[in-house]
N, C-alpha and C positions, 0 to 999 in steps of 0.2 A: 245354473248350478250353484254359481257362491252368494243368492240370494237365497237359495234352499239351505245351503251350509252356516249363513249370518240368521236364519229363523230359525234353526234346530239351536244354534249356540243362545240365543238370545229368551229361546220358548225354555231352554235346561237351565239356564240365571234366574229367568226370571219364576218359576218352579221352586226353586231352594229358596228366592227372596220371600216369597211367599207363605212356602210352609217349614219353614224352620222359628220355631218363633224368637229368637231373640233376634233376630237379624229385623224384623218389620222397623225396628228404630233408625235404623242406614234407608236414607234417600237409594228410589232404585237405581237410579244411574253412578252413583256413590258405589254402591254393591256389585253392580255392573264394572267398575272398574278397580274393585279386590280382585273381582273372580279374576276376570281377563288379563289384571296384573300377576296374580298371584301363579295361574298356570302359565304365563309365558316365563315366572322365574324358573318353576320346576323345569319346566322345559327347557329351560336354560343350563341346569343344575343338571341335568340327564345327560343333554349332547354333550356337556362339559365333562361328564364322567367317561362319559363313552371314546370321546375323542381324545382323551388324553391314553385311558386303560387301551381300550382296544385298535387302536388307528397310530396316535403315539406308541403304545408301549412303554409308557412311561419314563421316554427316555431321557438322557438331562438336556440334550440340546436338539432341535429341527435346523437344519444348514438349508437358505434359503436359494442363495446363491451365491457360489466360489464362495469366500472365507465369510459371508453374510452369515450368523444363527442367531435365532432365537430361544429363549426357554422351552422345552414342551408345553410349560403351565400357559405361558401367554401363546404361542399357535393356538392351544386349545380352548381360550381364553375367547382370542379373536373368530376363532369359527362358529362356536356357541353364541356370540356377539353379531355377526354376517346373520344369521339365519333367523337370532329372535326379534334382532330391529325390525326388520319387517313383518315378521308376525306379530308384533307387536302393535307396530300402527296397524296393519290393517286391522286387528282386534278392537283399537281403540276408535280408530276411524269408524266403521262397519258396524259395530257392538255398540259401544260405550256412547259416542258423539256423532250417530247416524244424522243427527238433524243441523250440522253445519251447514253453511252455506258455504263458505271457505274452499275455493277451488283444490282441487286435490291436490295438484305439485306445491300450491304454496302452505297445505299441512304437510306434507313430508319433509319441505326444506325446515318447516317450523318443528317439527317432529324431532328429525337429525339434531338437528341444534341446539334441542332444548336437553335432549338425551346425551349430548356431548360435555353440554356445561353440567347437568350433573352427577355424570361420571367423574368430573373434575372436580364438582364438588364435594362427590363422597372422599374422592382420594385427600382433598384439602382438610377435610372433616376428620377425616381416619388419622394422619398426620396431628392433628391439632389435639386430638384426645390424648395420642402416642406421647407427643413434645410437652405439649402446655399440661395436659392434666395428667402427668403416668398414673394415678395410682386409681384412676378408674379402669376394671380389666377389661381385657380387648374384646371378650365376648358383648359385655353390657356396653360396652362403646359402640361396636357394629352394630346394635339393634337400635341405639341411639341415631346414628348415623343414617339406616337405614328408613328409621321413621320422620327424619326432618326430610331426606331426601324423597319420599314417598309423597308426603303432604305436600312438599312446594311442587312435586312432578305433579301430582291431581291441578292442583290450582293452575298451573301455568297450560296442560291442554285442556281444562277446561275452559279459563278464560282470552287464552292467545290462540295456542296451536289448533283448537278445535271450538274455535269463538262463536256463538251464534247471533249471529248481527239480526236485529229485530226489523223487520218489515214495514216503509212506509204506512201508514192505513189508508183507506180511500180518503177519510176526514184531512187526514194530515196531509195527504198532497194537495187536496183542495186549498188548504188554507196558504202552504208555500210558493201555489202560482197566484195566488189573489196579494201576497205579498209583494213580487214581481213585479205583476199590473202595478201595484199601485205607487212603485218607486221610479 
């Protein structure tokens, strides 16, 4: 069933990559990882509406426990966060980067990690435009922030978290045991 669900999502990208025409200039697996980016932010954007209006109620604090609270905004912050990390790899795992070879536990630990540093780097980034630059405004700043954080998130599961390590060839093994022998 979630190989029928990763070919319907994969056969609907790859559909729009195709017949929309200014997008033929984006690499497919590049576009593959707007789309699958771009909906798990909306989705992130929705549970974060939802869970704050309708589950919070908007309220100023959630009491976690005895005199423990937190904001509503960050409870609803962190459960829209619980739900899309993992939709998220598995979209990028399954969609974007089907052809790793990379054992699965060890893209999720790379996943987590790589999604924690930059969460922390958007926040170091969002800060630096606030302190170092004020008089660029907060909206143009976030999209700034948003598009360094996007670019170096592509590059790092493309080249780390979702690495595709290239395959001996028959040739190339032949030649590293005739090296052996002959040492």
């Amino acid at each position: 069933m979630f190989a029928k669900i990763r070919d319907i999502i994969v056969d609907v990208i790859d559909f729009c990559h195709v017949h929309i025409p200014f997008v033929k200039v984006i690499p497919k697996q590049t576009f593959r990882y707007i789309a699958c980016g771009g909906t798990n932010t909306v989705l992130g954007l929705v549970l974060y509406s939802l869970v704050f209006v309708h589950v919070l109620h908007q309220a100023e604090y959630v009491h976690i426990i005895g005199d423990l609270q937190i904001t509503s905004r960050v409870a609803a912050w962190f459960v829209q966060f619980m739900f899309c990390l993992p939709v998220g790899f598995l979209l990028s795992s399954y969609v974007v980067f089907p052809e790793s070879q990379i054992h699965g536990r060890v893209q999720l630990f790379r996943y987590i990690m790589s999604t924690l540093i930059f969460l922390l780097m958007s926040y170091v980034l969002t800060k630096m435009f606030a302190i170092v630059i004020p008089i660029v405004r907060a909206d143009i700043a976030n999209i700034f922030v948003a598009l360094i954080t996007t670019i170096l998130s592509y590059l790092t599961q493309r080249f780390f978290t979702f690495k595709i390590t290239e395959e001996n060839t028959p040739e190339e093994e032949v030649e590293v045991e005739e090296e052996v022998v002959a040492d």
